[in-house]
C-alpha positions as CSV (number, residue, x, y, z in Angstrom):
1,X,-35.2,-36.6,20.1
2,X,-32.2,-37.7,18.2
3,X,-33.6,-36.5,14.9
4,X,-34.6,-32.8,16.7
5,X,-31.0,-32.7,17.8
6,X,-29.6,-33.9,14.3
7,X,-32.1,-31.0,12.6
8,X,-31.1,-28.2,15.2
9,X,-27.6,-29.2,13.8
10,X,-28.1,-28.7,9.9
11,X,-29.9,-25.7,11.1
12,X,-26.5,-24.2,12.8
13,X,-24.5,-25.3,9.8
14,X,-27.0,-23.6,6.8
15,X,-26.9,-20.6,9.1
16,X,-22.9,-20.4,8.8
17,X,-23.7,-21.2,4.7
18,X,-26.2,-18.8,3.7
19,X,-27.5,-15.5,5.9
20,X,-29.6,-15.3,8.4
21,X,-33.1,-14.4,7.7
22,X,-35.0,-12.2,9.6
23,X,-36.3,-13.4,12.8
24,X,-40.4,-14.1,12.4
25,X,-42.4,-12.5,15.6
26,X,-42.2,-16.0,17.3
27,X,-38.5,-16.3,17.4
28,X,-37.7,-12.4,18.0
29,X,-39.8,-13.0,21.6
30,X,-38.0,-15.8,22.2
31,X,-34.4,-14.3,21.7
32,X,-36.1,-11.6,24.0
33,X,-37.0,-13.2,26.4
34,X,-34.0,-15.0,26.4
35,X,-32.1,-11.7,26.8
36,X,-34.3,-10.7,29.4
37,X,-33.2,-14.0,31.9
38,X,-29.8,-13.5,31.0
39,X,-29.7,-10.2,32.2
40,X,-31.9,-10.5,35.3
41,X,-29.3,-13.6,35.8
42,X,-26.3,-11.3,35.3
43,X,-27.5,-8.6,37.6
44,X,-28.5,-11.6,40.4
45,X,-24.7,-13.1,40.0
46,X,-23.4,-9.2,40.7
47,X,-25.7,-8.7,43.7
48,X,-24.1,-12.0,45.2
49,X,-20.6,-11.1,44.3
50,X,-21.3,-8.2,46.2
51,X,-22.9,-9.3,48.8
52,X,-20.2,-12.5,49.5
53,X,-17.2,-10.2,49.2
54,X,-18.9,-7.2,51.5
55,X,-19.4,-9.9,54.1
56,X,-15.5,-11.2,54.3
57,X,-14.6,-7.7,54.8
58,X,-14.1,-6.7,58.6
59,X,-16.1,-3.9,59.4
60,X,-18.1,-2.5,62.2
61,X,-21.9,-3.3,61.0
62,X,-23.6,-0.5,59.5
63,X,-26.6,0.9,59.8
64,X,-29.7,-0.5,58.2
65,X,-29.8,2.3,55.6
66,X,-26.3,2.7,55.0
67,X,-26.5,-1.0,53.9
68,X,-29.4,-0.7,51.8
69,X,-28.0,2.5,50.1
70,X,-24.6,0.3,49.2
71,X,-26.5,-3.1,48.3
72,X,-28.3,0.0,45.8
73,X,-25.0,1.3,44.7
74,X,-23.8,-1.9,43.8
75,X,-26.3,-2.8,41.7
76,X,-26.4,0.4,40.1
77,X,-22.4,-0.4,39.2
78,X,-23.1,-3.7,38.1
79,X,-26.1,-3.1,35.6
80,X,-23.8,0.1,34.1
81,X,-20.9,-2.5,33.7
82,X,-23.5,-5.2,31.6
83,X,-25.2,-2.5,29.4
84,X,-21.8,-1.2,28.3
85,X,-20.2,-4.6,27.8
86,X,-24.1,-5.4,25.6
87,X,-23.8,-2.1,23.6
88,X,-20.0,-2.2,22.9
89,X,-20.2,-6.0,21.9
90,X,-19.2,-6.0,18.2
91,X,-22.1,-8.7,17.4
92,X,-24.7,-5.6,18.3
93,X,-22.4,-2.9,16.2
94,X,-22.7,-2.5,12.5
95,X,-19.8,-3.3,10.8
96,X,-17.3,-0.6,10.0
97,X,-17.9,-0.4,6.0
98,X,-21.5,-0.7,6.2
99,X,-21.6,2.5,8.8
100,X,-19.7,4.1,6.3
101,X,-21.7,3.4,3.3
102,X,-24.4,4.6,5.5
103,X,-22.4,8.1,5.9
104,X,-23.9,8.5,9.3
105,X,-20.8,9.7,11.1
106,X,-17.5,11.3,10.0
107,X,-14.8,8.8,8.8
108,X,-12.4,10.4,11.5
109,X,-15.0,10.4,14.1
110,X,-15.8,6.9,13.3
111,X,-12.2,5.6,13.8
112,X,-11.9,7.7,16.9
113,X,-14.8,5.5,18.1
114,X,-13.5,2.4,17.1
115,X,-10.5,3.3,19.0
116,X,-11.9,4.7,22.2
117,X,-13.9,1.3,22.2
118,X,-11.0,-1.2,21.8
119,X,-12.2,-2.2,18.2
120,X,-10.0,-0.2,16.1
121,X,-7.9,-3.4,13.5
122,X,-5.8,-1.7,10.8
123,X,-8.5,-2.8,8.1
124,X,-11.2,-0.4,10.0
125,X,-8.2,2.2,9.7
126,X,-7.8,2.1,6.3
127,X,-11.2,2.1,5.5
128,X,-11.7,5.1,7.2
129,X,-8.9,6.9,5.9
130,X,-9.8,5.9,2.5
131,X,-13.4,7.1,3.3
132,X,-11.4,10.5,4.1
133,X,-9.2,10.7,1.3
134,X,-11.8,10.0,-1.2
135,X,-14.4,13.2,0.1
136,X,-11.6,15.2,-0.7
137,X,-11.5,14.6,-3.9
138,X,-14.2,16.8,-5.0
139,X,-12.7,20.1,-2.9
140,X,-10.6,22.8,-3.7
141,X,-7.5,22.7,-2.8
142,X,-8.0,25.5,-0.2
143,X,-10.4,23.2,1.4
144,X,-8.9,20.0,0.9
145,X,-6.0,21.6,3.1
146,X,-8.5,22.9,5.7
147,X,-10.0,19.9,6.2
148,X,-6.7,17.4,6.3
149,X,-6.1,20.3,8.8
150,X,-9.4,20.0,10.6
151,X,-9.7,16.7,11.8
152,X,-5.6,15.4,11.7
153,X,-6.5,11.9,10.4
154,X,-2.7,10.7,9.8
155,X,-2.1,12.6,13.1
156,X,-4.8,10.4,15.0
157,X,-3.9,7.3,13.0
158,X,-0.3,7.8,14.2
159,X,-1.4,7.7,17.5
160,X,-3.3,4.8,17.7
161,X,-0.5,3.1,15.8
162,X,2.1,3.3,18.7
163,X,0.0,2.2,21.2
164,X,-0.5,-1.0,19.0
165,X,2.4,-3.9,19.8
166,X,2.7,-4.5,16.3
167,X,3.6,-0.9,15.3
168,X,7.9,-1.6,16.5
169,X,8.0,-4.6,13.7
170,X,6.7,-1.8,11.1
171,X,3.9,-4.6,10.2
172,X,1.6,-2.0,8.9
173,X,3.7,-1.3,6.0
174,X,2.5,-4.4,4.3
175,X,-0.8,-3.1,4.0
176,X,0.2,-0.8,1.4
177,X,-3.1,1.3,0.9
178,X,-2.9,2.0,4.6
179,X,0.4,3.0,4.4
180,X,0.2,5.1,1.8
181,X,-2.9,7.6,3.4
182,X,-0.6,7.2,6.4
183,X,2.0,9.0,4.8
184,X,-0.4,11.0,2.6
185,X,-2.1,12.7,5.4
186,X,1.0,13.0,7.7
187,X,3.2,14.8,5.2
188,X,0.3,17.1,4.4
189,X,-0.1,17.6,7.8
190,X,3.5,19.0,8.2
191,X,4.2,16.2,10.0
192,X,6.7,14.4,7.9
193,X,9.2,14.2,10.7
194,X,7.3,11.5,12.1
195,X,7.2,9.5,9.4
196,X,11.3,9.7,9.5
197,X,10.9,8.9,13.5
198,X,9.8,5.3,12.4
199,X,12.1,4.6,9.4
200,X,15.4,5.9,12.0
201,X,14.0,3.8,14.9
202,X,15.3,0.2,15.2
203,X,13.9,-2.4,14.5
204,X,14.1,-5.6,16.2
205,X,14.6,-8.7,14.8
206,X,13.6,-12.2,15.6
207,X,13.5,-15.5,14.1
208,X,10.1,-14.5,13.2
209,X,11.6,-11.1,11.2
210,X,14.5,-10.9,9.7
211,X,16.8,-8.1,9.3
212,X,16.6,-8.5,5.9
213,X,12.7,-8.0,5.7
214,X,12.7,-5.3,8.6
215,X,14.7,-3.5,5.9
216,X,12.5,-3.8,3.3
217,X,9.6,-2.7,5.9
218,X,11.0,0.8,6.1
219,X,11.5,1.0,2.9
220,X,7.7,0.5,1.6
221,X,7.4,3.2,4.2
222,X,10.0,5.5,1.9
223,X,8.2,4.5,-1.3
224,X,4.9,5.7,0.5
225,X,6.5,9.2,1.3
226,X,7.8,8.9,-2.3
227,X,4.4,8.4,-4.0
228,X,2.7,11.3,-1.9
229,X,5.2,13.7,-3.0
230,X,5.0,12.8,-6.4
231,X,1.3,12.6,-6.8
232,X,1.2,16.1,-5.5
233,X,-0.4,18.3,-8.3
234,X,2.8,20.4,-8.8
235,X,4.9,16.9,-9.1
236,X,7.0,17.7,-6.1
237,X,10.4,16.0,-7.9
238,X,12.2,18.0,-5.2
239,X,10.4,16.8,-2.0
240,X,10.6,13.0,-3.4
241,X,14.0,12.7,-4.5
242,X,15.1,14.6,-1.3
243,X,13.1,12.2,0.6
244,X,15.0,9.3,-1.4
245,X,18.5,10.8,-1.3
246,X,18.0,11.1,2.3
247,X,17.7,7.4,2.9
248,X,20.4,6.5,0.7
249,X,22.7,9.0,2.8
250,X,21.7,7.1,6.4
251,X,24.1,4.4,7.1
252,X,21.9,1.8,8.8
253,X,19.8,1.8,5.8
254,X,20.3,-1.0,3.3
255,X,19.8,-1.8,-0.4
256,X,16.2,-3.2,0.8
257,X,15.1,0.1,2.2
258,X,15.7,2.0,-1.3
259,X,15.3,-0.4,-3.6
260,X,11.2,-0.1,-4.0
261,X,11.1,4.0,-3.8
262,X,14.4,3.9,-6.3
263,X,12.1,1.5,-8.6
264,X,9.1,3.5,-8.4
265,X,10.9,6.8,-9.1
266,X,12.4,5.2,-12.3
267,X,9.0,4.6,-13.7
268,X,7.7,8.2,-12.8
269,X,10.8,10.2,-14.0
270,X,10.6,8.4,-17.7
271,X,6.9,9.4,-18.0
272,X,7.3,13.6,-15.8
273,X,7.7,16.5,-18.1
274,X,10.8,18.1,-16.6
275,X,11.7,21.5,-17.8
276,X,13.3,23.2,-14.9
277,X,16.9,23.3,-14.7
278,X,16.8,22.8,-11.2
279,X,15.1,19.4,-11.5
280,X,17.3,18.7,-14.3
281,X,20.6,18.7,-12.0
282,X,18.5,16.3,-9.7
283,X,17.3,14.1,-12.6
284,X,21.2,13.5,-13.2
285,X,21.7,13.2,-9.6
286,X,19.8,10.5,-9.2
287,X,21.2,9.0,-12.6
288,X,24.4,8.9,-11.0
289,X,23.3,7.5,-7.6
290,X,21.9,4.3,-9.5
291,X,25.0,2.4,-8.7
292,X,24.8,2.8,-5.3
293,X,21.9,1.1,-4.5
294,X,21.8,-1.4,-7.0
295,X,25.7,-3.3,-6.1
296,X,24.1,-6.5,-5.9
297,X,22.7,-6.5,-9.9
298,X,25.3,-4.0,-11.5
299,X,23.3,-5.3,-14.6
300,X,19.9,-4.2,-13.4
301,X,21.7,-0.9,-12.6
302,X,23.6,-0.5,-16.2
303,X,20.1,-1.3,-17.9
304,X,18.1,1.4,-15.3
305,X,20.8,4.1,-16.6
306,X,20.3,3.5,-20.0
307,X,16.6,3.9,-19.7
308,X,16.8,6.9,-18.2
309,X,19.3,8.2,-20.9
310,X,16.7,7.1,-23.4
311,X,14.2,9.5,-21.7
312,X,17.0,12.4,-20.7
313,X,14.8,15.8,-20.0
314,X,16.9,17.5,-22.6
315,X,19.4,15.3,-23.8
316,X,18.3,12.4,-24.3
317,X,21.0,9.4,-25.8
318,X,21.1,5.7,-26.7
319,X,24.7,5.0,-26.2
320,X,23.8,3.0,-23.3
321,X,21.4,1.3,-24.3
322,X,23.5,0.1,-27.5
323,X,26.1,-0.6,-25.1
324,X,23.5,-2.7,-22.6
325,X,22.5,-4.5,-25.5
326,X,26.1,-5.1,-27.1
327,X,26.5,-6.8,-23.8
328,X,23.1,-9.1,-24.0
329,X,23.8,-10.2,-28.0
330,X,26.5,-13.0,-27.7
331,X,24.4,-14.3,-24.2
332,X,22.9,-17.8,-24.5
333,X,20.1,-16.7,-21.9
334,X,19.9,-13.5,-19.5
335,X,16.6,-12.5,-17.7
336,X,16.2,-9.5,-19.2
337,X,16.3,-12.1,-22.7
338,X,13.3,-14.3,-21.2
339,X,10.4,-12.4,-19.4
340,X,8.0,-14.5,-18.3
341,X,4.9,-11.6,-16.6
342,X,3.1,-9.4,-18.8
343,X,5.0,-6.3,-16.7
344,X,8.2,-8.1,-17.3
345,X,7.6,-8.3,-21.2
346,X,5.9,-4.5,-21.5
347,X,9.2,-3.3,-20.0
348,X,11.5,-5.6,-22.1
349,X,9.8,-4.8,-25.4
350,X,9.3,-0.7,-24.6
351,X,13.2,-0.5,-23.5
352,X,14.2,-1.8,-27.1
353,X,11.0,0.1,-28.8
354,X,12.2,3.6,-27.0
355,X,16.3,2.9,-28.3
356,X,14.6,2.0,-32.0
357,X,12.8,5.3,-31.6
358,X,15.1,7.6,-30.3
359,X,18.1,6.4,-33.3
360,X,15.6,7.0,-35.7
361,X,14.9,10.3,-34.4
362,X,18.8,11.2,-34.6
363,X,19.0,9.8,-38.0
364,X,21.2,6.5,-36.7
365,X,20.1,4.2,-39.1
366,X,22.8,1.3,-39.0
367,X,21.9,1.2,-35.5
368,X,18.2,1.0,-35.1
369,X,18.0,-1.8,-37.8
370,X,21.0,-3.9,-36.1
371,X,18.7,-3.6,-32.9
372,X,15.5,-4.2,-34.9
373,X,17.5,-7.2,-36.0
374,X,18.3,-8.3,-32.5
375,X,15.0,-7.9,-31.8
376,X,13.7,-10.7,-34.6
377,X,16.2,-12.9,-33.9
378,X,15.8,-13.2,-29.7
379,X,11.6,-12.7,-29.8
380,X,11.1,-14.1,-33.1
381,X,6.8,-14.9,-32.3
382,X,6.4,-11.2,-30.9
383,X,8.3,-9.4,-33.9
384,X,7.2,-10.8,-37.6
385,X,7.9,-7.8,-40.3
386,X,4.5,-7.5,-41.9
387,X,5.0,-8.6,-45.2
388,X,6.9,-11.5,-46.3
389,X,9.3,-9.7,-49.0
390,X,10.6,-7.7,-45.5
391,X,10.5,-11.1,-43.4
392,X,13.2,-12.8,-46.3
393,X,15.8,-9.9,-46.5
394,X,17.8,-9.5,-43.2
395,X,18.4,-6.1,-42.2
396,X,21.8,-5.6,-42.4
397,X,21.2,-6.3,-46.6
398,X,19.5,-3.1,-46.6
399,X,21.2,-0.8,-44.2
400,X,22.7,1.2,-47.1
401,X,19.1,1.7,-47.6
402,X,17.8,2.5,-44.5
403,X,17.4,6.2,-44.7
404,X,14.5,6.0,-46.9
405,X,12.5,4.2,-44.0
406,X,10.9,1.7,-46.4
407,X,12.8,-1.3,-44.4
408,X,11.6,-0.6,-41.2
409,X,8.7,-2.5,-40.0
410,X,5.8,-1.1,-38.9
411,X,6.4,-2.9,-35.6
412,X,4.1,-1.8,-32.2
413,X,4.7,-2.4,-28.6
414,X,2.7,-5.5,-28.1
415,X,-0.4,-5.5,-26.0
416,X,-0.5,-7.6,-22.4
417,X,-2.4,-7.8,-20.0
C-alpha cells in the first residue's frame, strides 16, 4: 500500500516534469466514467438544494403537477449552470496561441470571446492584436484601413481595458508590445483622443506606485503614440512631434512623461530624410525645446543638441559638438567618457565618428585630428591608427599636413553587439 501511494506520487510529480501522454483506452473510460459520477453527483446535490430551500419557503401546497413541472425546471437550470461552468473551464479550452496558430477564428473575434467569457489577461490581448496587426501586413493600404476599420480592435481593447481594475494605475503600459498596437490601432482608428483621455486622467498613487513612476507610465504611453506616428509610411514628423510638443505644454506632466518619446525621437530624426521646410521649422523647434525637458542633466541636453546639429536637415554644424567635447577633455571621468553597454559604446563612438566626418567634409582639418586625437588618448584599445609609423607621430605634428588626408586613420565605428 505504502509503495502504491509512494508510486502514484512520482507519477504526479513526472506529470508536472514532462507532458502528459495520451490517455490509453483504459484510462480514457476511467476519466469518463469518472466524469460521468461527478456529474450525476452534481446534478443530485442541485435537486436537493432545490428541493431543501423550496420546502422552507411558505407557500400554499401546490398541485401535484405544478410541483413536478418546478422539480423539472430546476433541474433543467441546474444541468445548464454545470455544462457551462465544464465548457467555459479553461482546462477544457485550447490555449489562446495555439487557437491562433490554428487560425480557426478571427483574432478580434477570439478576444471578444475571451472577454465575454471572463478569460481575457492582457497577454491573450496582445497576442491577439499582434495576430491582427501582423495579417495586415500583406494588404493594401486601402484595405489595411478597411479592415482596422471593420472590426475596431484598439476600439474593443480599450473597452475591456476600463472595465479592468488595473487600467487607473496605467499598468498596461509596461507591456510595451501591447501598448504600442493599443495606440497603433486607436490612432488609426481616429480615435486618438482617447489615448490623451488616459495620459490627462490622474493617476493615483500609493506606496505601491509612486508619483514618480505613474509619470513615467503615461509617458511610455506618449512614446507609443510617438512610434505609430512615425512608423506611418509618409513619416508623419508632424503628428509625432505635435503629439510630443503637446505633452511638454501640459503642466501636470513631468520630465518622466517626455523623457522616453523625447529619446526616441532623437534617434529617428538623425536617421529621417527631411526636406520640407515645414518640418524643418519643427526639426529646430524641437532642437530648442531640448532644454526643457532635460533640466536635471543639462549635460545630456548640451550633448543631445550637438547631435542633432551634427545631423541638421540642411545645415548641419559641429560647433557643438567641439564645444561638448572642449568641455569633456580636461575631465578625469564623465559617463559619457566610460560606457559600459554595447548601445552605450555605439552611441559614444558614432557621436565622435559623425563630428570627425562632418569637419572633414567642411575642410576643418585642425579640428577633426585634435578630436581624432582625443579620441586615441580617452579609448586608446578601440582606436589603434593602422600602421605603426601613424601610431608614433601624434596628430597635432602633422596638422599642417592634414589637408592631404594621408594622416587620417582609416578608423571604423566599432562593431557590438
Amino acid at each position: 500500500m505504502k509503495a502504491s501511494s509512494v508510486q502514484q506520487a512520482f507519477k504526479s510529480l513526472t506529470s508536472r516534469i514532462h507532458p502528459q501522454l495520451p490517455l490509453s483506452e483504459r484510462e480514457s473510460q476511467r476519466l469518463l466514467n469518472a466524469l460521468t459520477s461527478s456529474f450525476r453527483s452534481q446534478l443530485d446535490h442541485h435537486d436537493v438544494s432545490a428541493s431543501t430551500s423550496a420546502s422552507c419557503l411558505p407557500s400554499p401546497s401546490p398541485s401535484p403537477s405544478h410541483s413536478t413541472q418546478q422539480q423539472l425546471l430546476s433541474s433543467s437550470s441546474a444541468t445548464d449552470r454545470h455544462l457551462a461552468s465544464i465548457l467555459t473551464n479553461p482546462l477544457l479550452t485550447k490555449p489562446v496561441h495555439q487557437q491562433l496558430k490554428a487560425k480557426s477564428k478571427h483574432p478580434v473575434a477570439l478576444f471578444e470571446d475571451q472577454v465575454a467569457a471572463g478569460r481575457a489577461t492582457l497577454n491573450s490581448a496582445r497576442l491577439c492584436l499582434d495576430a491582427f496587426r501582423n495579417s495586415l501586413s500583406v494588404l493594401s493600404p486601402a484595405q489595411t484601413k478597411d479592415q482596422i476599420s471593420r472590426y475596431a480592435a484598439g476600439t474593443r481593447a480599450l473597452r475591456w481595458l476600463w472595465t479592468s481594475a488595473s487600467t487607473p494605475s496605467l499598468s498596461f503600459t509596461l507591456d510595451a508590445r501591447f501598448c504600442n498596437h493599443l495606440a497603433f490601432f486607436l490612432i488609426h482608428e481616429g480615435r486618438e483622443s482617447a489615448l490623451w483621455e488616459l495620459i490627462d486622467t490622474p493617476v493615483p498613487t500609493s506606496a505601491n506606485l509612486s508619483s514618480r513612476e505613474a509619470s513615467r507610465r503615461k509617458g511610455l504611453l506618449l512614446n507609443s503614440m510617438v512610434r505609430t506616428h512615425l512608423s506611418a509610411p509618409d513619416h508623419a514628423l508632424a503628428s509625432a512631434l505635435s503629439a510630443f510638443f503637446r505633452a511638454l505644454d501640459t503642466s501636470h506632466l513631468s520630465h518622466a512623461s517626455t523623457s522616453h518619446a523625447g529619446s526616441y525621437l532623437i534617434q529617428n530624426l538623425v536617421k529621417l530624410t527631411i526636406s520640407s521646410a515645414s518640418d524643418v521649422t519643427l526639426y529646430d523647434q524641437f532642437v530648442d525645446a531640448i532644454p526643457r525637458w532635460n533640466r536635471k542633466h543639462p549635460d545630456r541636453a548640451v550633448y543631445r543638441i550637438a547631435n542633432l546639429k551634427l545631423h541638421h536637415p540642411t545645415t548641419p554644424s559641429a560647433d557643438f559638438a567641439l564645444d561638448f567635447i572642449r568641455e569633456l577633455k580636461p575631465l578625469a571621468a564623465h559617463p559619457f567618457l566610460s560606457p559600459s553597454t554595447n548601445s552605450q559604446k555605439s552611441t559614444v563612438f558614432s557621436f565622435f565618428f559623425n563630428t570627425v566626418k562632418l569637419l572633414q567634409k567642411q575642410n576643418r582639418f585642425d579640428d577633426a585630428l585634435w578630436v581624432m586625437e582625443f579620441m586615441q588618448q580617452k579609448f586608446p584599445e578601440q582606436f589603434k591608427p593602422p600602421n605603426s609609423s601613424t601610431a608614433s607621430q601624434p596628430f597635432s605634428q602633422s596638422a599642417e599636413t592634414a589637408s592631404s588626408h594621408l594622416i587620417f586613420p582609416e578608423w571604423k565605428v566599432p562593431e557590438f553587439g
